[in-house]
C-alpha positions in Angstrom: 6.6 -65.1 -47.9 9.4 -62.9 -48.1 10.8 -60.5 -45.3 12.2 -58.0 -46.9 10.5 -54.2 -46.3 10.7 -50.3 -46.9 10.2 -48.2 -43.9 9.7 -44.8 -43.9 8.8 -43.9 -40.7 9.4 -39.8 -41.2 6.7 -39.7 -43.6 4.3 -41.8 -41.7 4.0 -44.5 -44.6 4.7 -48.2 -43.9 5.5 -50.3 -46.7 6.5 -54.4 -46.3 6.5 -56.6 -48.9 6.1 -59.7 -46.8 2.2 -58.3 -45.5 0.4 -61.3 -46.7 -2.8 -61.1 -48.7 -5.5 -64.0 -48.3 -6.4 -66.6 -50.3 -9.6 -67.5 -50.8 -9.3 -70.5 -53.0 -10.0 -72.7 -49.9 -13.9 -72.4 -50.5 -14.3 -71.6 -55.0 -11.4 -70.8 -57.8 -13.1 -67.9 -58.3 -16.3 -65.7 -58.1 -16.9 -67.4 -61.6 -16.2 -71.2 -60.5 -19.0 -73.3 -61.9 -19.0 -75.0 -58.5 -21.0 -72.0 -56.8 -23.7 -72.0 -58.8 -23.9 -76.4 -58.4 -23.7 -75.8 -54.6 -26.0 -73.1 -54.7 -28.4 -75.7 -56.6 -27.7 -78.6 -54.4 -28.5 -76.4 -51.5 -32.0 -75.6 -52.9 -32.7 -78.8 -53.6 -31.5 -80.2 -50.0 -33.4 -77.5 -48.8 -37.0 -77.7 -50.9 -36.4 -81.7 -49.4 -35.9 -80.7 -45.8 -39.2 -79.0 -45.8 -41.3 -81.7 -47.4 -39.5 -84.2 -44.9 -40.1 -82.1 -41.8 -42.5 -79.5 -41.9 -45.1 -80.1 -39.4 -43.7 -83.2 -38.2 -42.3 -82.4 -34.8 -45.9 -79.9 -34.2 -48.0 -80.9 -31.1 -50.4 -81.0 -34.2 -47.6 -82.7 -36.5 -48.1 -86.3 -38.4 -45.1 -88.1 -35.9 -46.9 -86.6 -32.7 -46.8 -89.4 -30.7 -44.9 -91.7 -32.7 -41.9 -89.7 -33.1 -38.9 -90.4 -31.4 -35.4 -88.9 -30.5 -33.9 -90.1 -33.2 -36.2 -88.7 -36.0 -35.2 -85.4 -34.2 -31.5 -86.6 -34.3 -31.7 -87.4 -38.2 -33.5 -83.7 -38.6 -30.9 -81.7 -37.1 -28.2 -83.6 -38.5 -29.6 -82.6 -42.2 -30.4 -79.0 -40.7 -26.9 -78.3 -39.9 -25.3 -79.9 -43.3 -27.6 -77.4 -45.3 -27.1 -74.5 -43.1 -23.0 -75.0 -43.1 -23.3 -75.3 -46.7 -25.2 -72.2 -47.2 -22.4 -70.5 -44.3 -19.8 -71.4 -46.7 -21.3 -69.9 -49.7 -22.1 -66.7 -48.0 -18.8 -66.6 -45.9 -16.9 -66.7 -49.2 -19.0 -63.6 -50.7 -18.6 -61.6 -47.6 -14.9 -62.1 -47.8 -14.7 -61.2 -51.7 -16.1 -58.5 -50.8 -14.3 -57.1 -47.5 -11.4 -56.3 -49.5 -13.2 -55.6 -53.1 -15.9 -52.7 -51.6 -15.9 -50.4 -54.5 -15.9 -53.6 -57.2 -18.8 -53.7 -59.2 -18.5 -57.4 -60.5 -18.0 -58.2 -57.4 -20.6 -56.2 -55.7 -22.8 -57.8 -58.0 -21.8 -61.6 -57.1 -22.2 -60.9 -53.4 -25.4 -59.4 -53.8 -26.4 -62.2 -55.9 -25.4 -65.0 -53.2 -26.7 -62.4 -50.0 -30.1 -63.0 -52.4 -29.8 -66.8 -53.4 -28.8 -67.8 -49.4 -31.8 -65.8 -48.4 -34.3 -67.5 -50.6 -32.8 -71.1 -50.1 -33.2 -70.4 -46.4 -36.8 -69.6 -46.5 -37.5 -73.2 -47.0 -35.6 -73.9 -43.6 -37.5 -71.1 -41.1 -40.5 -73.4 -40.1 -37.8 -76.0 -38.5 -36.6 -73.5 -36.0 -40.2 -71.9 -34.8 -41.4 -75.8 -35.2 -38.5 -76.6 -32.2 -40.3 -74.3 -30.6 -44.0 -75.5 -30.7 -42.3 -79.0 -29.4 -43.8 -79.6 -25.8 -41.3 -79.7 -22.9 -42.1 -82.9 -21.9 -41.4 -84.6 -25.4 -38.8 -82.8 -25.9 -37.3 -84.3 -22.5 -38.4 -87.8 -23.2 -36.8 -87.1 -26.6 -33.1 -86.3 -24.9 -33.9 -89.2 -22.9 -35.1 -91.9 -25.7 -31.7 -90.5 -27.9 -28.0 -90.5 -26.1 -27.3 -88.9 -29.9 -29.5 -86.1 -29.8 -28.3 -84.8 -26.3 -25.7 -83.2 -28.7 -27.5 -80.6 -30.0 -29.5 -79.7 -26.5 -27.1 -76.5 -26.0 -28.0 -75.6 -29.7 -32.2 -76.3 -29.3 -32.0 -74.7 -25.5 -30.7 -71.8 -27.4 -33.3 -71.6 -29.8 -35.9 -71.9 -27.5 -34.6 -68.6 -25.5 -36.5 -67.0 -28.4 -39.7 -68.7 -28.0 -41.8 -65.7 -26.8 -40.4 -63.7 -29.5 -41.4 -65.6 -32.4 -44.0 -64.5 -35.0 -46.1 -66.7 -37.2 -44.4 -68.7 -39.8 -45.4 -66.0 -42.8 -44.2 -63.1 -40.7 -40.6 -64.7 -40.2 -40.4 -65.7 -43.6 -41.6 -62.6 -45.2 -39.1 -60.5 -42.3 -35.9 -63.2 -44.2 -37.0 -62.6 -47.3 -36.9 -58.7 -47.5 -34.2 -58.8 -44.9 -31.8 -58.5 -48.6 -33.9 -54.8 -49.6 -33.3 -54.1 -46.2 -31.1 -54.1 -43.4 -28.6 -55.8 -45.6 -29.1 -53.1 -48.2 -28.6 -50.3 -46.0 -25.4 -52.0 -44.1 -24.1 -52.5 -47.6 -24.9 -48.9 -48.4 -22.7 -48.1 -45.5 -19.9 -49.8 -46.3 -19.5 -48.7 -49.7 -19.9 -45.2 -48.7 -16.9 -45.4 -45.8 -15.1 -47.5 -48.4 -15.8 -44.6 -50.8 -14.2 -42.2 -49.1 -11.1 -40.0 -50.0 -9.2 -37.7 -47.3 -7.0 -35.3 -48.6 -3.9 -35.0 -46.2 -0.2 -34.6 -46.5 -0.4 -34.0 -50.3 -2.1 -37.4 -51.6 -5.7 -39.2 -51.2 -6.2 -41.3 -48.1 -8.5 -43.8 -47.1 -10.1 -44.1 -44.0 -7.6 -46.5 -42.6 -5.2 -44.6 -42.8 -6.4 -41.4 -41.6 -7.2 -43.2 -38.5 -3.6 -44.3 -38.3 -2.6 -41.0 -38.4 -4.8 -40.5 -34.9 -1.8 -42.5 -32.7 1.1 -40.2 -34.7 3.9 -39.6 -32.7 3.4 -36.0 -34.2 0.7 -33.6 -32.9 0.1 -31.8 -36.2 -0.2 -35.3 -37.8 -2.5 -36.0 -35.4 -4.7 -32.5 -35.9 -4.5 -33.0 -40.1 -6.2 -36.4 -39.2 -9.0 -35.5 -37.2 -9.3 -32.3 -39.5 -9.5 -34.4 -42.7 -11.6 -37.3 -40.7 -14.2 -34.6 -39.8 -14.8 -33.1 -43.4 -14.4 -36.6 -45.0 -17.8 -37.4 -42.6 -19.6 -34.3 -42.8 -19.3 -34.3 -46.2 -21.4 -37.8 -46.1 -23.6 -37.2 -42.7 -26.5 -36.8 -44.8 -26.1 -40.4 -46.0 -24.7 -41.5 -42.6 -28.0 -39.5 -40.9 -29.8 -41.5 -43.2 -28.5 -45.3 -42.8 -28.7 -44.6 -38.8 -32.0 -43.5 -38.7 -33.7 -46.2 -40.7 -32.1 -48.9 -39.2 -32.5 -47.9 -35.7 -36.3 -47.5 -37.0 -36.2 -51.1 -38.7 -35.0 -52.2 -35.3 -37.7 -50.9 -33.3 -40.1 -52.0 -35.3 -39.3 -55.2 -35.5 -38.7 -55.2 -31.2 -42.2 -54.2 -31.2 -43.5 -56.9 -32.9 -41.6 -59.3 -30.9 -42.2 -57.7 -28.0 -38.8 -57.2 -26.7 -39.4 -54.7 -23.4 -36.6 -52.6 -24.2 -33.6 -51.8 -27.2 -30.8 -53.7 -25.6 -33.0 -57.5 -24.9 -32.6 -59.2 -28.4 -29.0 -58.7 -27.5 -29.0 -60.1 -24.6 -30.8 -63.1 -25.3 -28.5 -63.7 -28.4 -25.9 -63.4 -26.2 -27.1 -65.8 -23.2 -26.6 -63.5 -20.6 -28.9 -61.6 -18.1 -30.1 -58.2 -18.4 -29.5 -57.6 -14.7 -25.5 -58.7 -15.6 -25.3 -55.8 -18.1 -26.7 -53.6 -16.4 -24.4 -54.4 -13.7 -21.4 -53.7 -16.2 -22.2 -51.2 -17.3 -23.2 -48.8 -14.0 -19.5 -50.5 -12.7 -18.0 -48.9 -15.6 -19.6 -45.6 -15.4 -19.3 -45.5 -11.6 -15.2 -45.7 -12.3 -14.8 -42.8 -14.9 -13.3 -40.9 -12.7 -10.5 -43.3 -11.1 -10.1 -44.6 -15.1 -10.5 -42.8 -18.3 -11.2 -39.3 -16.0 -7.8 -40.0 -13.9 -5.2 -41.5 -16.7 -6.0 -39.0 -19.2 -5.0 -35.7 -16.8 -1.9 -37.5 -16.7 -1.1 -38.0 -20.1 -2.2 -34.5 -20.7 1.0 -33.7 -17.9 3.2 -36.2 -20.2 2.8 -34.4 -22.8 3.1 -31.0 -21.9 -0.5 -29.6 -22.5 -3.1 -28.4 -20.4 -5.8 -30.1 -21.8 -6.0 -33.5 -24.4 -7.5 -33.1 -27.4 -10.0 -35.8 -28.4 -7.5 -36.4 -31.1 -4.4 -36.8 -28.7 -6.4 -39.6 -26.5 -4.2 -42.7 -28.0 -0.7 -40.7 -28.7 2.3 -42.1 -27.9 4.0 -40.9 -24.7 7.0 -39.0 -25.8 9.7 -41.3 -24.6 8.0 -44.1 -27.3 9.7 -45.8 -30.0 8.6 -44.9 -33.2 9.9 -47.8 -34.8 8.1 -49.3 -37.0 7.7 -53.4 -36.7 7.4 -55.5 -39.7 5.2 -58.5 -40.0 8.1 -61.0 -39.3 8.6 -59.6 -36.2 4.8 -59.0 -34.8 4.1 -62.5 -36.5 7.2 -63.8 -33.6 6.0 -61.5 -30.7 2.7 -63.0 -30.7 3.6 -66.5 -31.9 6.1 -66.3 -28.9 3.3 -65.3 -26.4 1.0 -67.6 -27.6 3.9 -70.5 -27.5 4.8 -69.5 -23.9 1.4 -70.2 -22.5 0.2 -73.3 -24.5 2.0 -74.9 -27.3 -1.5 -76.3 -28.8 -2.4 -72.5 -29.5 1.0 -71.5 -30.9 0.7 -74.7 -33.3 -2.8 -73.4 -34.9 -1.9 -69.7 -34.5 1.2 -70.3 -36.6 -1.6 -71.8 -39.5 -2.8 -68.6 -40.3 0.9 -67.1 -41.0 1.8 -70.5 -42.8 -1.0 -70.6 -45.0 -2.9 -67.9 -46.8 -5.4 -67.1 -44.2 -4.7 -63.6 -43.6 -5.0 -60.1 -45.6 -2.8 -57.6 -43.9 -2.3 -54.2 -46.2 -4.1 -51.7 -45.4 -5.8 -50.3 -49.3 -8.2 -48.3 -51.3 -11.4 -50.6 -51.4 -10.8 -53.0 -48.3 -13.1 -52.4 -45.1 -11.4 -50.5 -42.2 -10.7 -52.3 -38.9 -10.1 -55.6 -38.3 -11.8 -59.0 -37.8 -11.4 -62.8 -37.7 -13.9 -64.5 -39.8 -15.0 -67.8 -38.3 -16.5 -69.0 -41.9 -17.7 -72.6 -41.4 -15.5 -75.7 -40.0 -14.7 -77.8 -43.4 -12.8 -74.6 -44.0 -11.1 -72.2 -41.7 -11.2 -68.7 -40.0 -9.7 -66.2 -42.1 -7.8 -62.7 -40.3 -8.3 -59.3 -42.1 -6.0 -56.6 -40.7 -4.9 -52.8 -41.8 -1.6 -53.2 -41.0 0.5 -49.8 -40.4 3.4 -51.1 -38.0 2.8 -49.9 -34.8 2.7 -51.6 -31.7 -1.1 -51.5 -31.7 -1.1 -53.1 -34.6 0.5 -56.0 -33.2 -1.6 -55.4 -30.3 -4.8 -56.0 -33.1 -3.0 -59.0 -34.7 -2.8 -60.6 -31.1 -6.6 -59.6 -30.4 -7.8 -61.5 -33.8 -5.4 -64.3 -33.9 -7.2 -65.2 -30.4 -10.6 -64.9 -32.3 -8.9 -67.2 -34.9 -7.2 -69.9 -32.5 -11.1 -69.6 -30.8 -13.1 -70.4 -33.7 -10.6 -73.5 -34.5 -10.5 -75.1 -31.2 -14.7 -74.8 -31.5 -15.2 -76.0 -35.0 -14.6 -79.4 -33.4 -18.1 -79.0 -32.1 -19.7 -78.8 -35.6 -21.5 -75.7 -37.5 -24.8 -75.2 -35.2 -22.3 -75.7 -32.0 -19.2 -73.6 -32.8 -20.6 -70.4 -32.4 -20.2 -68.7 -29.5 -22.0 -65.3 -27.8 -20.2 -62.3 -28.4 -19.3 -62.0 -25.0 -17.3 -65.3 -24.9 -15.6 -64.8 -27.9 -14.3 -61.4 -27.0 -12.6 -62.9 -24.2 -10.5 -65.6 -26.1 -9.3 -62.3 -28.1 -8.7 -59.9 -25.2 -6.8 -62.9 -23.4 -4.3 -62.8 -26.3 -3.8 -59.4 -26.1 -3.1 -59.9 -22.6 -0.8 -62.9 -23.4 1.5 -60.6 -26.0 1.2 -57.5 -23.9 2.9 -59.3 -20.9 5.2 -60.9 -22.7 6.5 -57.5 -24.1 6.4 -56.1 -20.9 8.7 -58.8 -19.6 11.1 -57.5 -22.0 11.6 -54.1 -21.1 15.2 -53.1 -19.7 14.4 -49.3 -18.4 11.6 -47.6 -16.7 10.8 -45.0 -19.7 10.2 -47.8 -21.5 7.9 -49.7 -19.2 5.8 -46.6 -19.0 5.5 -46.1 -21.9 4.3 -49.9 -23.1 2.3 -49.6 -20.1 0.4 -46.3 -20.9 0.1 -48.3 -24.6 -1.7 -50.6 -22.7 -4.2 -48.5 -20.6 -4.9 -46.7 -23.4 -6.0 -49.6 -25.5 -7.8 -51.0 -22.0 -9.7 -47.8 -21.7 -10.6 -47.6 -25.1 -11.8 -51.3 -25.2 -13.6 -50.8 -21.5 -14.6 -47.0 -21.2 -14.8 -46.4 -24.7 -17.1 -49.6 -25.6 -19.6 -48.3 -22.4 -19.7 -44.7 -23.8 -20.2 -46.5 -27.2 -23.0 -48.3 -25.4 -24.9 -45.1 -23.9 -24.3 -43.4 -26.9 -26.7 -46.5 -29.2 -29.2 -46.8 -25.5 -30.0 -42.9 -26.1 -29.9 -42.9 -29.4 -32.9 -45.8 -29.8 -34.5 -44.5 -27.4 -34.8 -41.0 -28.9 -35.4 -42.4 -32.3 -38.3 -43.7 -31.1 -40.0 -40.7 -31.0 -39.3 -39.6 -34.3 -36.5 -38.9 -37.1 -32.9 -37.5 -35.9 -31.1 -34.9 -37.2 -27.6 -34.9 -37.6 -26.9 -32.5 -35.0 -28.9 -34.2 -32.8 -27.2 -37.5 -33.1 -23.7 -35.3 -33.1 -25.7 -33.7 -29.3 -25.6 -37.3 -27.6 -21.8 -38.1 -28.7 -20.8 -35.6 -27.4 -22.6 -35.9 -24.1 -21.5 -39.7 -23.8 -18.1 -39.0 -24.8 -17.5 -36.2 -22.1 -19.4 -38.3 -19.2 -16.5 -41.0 -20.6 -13.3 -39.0 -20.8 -14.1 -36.4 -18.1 -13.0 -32.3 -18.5 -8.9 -33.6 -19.2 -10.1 -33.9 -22.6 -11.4 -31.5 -25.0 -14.4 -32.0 -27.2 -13.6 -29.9 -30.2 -16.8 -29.6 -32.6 -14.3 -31.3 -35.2 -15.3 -34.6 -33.4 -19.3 -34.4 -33.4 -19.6 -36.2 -36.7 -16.9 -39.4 -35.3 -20.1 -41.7 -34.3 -20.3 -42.3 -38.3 -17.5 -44.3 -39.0 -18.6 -46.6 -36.3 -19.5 -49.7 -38.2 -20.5 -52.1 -34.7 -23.2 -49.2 -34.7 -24.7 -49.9 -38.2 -23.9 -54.2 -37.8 -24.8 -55.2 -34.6 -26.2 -52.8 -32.6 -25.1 -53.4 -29.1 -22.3 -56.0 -30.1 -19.9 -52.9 -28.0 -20.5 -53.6 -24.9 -19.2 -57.4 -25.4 -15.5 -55.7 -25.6 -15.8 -54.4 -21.7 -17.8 -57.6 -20.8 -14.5 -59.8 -22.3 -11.8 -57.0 -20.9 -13.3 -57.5 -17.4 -13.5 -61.2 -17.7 -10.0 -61.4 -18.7 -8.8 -59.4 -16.6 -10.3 -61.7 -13.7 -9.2 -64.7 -15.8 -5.7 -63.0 -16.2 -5.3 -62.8 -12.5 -6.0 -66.4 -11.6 -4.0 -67.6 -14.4 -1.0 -65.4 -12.7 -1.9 -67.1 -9.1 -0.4 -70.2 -11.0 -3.9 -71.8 -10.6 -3.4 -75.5 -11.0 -3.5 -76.8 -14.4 -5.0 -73.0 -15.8 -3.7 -73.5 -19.3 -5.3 -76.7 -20.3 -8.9 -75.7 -18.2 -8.5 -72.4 -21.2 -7.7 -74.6 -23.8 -11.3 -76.4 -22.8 -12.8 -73.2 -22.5 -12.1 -72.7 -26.2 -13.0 -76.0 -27.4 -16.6 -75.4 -26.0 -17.6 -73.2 -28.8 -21.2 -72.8 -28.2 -22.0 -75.9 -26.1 -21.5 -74.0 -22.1 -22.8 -70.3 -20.9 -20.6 -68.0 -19.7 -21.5 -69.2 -15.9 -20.3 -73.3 -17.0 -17.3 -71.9 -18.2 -16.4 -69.4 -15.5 -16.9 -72.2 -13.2 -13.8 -74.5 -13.3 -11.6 -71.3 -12.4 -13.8 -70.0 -9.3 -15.6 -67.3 -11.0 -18.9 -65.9 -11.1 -20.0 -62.9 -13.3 -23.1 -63.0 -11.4 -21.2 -61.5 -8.7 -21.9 -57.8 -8.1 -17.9 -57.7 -7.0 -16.7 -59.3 -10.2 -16.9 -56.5 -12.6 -15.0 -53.8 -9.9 -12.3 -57.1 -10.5 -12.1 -56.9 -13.5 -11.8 -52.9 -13.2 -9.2 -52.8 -10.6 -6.4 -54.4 -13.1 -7.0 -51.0 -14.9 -7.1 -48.7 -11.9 -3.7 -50.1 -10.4 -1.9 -50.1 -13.8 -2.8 -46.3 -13.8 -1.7 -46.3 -10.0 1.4 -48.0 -10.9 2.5 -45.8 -14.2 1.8 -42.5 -11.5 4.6 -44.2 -9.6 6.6 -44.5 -12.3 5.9 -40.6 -13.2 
């Protein structure tokens, strides 16, 4: 990897010829290695197996009722997960192809082609998981109790059998996967190629999406405007496809909550994510309920900072004016974060510094490559791999920090094996919103005059706001949304109506909602995904925020009790985890925590005004 770079910071470009591209050579040679299609056979044939071994066994009705013992269910798991990590690692490497190769056809084709040979495998494999779930309690507790082995995979079952009263017959589930490829995966893919697709014309050449939104934290207000300009005709230009994707998927959704009989939009969520309705809702009326001494309050300052009356929805994350616009290259983000990471555990700087070491992260931001960022767990006999857009701005390092957490996460948990590495969304958010924390401080430390603090502090609240308020208004915007769709087809003014309802409940009258910004919910790919996944971001901000303030109490022996946090993976709920440092999100008190950090760095940059 070479360091060497061209900056051109005056015509908002950033060029550095040391942004590293991924390798994907880890899992296949190529899209074309003969050893996908063998897997791909092996993993029918493990499968097709599986099912004639298994199928019926474990029933209250099954052959082995009564005979079978812990260790049958041991053996059954164990071949479970080897199928299922091979079939991870075969779709992992076709979603990755394709996150950087969108508008590809032969590569659109592959992935399309594994998305359909996964899903048909797998169909052999649904009755195990609804079979768990016809086991009695009391065999499965004499099970546990007959097998020191099968204890293992307890968190992992436990899990599974959260889902229990909203399980259909075995036909229904398997007819549900097996369309699930002329589906919902159809119509995400559908979205993705279409924001992929996209051209904006601005400052005399073709932009992708990207990097029009990089243009929204310009240190230059008419850059700014162009942006939001060009990002507003590049969507209404596709709302009718965008109108289209939203609506059938949020109808998709519902009916398949009917069926399952899930009492309201938000519960599948919830249960997938192991945590209480009650504790959401608790999050997110804390949230709301501190608008006005967050987003409502900080963002009437920064209009003062900058000079203007009123903020334009497009001037929410610009720089304050006393901010460096110097742009960082890789070497140096890759040491900032290193550094931070090294200063609080050595263990996490040694697997953080993997990633930059070996091929395991795409950084340029290009035509065809998704928007956004995000650290792929993939399965554990490989690795987590990091995609970026990487435009050389602090909050770019900011992002590198955030998903270099999620990828020090998912290889401290792979250590628990493929059905016990994954963890809930809101678990996983935290390890990436600590690292933020970790790398903002450490900048922080480093900062000689007060012009400068404020402005890496106001950096920092506005990233906070926009991971805490932002995520909540995201969160309102999806609850009425559903709930509206459920009563028939939306237009694309009326989905533009509740943006921009949520978004002014969010940022309060400091900001102005131009109509330019009605379309902005499209290009919100969380929505189209995973609905819900937002409010995960506030869930982990808060927690880390709590979590960041024992840590700074010099809590006995903090580092190592997070390093075991990590390892977990899947095997502890949030509560187990929060334990060992004294904290429970149960807590009505715990969230306004969490929310204070915010309010006194707001308090402390009005000093420093």
């Amino acid at each position: 990897m070479t360091t060497s770079q061209t900056q051109k910071s005056n015509q908002n470009t950033f060029v550095d010829e040391s942004l590293p591209r991924w390798d994907l050579t880890d899992f296949y040679d190529s899209i074309k290695d003969p050893k996908i299609q063998e897997d791909l056979a092996h993993a029918m044939s493990l499968a097709k197996n599986f099912c004639q071994s298994y199928e019926k066994k474990f029933t209250p009705n099954g052959s082995l009722t009564g005979s079978w013992k812990g260790e049958d269910l041991y053996k059954a798991l164990q071949e479970y997960e080897n199928i299922d990590e091979l079939l991870g690692k075969l779709i992992s490497y076709g979603y990755l192809s394709f996150a950087t190769n969108v508008n590809n056809p032969p590569v659109l084709q592959f992935f399309q082609m594994i998305q359909e040979q996964v899903t048909n495998i797998s169909s052999n494999l649904i009755f195990f998981t609804l079979e768990l779930n016809q086991i009695e309690d009391e065999a499965l507790k004499k099970a546990y109790q007959d097998s020191a082995d099968l204890t293992k995979y307890s968190p992992w079952v436990d899990n599974i059998r959260l889902f229990r009263p909203h399980q259909l017959s075995a036909d229904l589930e398997k007819l549900l996967h097996e369309k699930s490829v002329t589906g919902r995966s159809a119509w995400i893919r559908l979205f993705e190629e279409t924001l992929a697709g996209m051209k904006f014309s601005l400052m005399n050449k073709e932009m992708t999406l990207a990097e029009v939104l990089n243009l929204l934290s310009n240190k230059d207000a008419g850059a700014r405007q162009s942006a939001a300009q060009a990002l507003s005709e590049g969507l209404t230009r596709n709302a009718s496809i965008l109108t289209l994707v939203t609506n059938t998927l949020a109808k998709d959704k519902e009916i398949e909550d009917n069926w399952r009989q899930y009492p309201h939009p938000v519960a599948a969520r919830n249960l997938s994510n192991q945590v209480e309705d009650e504790v959401i809702e608790a999050l997110a009326s804390a949230v709301k309920g501190s608008y006005s001494r967050l987003s409502h309050r900080y963002y009437a300052l920064k209009a003062k900072w900058l000079g203007l009356k009123k903020l334009e929805y497009w001037d929410r994350n610009a720089p304050l004016p006393e901010a460096e616009d110097n742009l960082i290259p890789w070497k140096d983000a890759q040491d900032i974060v290193l550094n931070a990471y090294q200063n609080f555990h050595p263990e996490m700087a040694q697997i953080g510094r993997k990633f930059f070491d070996q091929p395991w992260i795409d950084a340029p931001s290009q035509s065809g490559k998704e928007s956004g960022a995000f650290s792929h767990p993939t399965v554990p006999n490989v690795h987590p791999y990091i995609l970026l857009n990487y435009h050389g701005k602090l909050r770019d390092v900011m992002t590198l920090a955030h998903e270099l957490g999620h990828g020090i996460h998912q290889v401290l948990a792979a250590k628990q094996g493929f059905l016990l590495s994954a963890t809930p969304l809101t678990i996983a958010e935290t390890a990436s919103v600590f690292g933020e924390m970790l790398t903002f401080k450490a900048l922080l430390a480093k900062t000689t005059t007060p012009l400068q603090k404020r402005s890496l502090l106001a950096s920092k609240v506005d990233d906070m706001i926009n991971t805490v308020v932002r995520q909540i208004a995201f969160f309102e915007f999806e609850r009425t949304l559903h709930q509206k769709r459920r009563t028939g087809e939306l237009t694309t003014d009326d989905i533009g109506a509740i943006w921009i309802e949520t978004q002014k409940e969010a940022l309060g009258d400091a900001v102005n909602l131009d109509p330019l910004v009605r379309p902005y919910w499209g290009y919100i790919s969380h929505f189209i995904h995973a609905p819900f996944y937002v409010y995960a971001y506030a869930f982990g901000d808060c927690l880390v925020n709590s979590l960041y303030s024992v840590y700074e109490s010099q809590y006995p022996n903090f580092s190592n009790l997070y390093i075991d946090l990590l390892k977990a993976g899947g095997t502890k709920r949030y509560g187990e985890l929060l334990e060992p440092f004294g904290l429970n999100a149960k807590d009505p008190a715990f969230w306004q925590k969490g929310l204070n950090v915010i309010s006194a760095l707001i308090d402390e940059l009005e000093q420093l005004s």
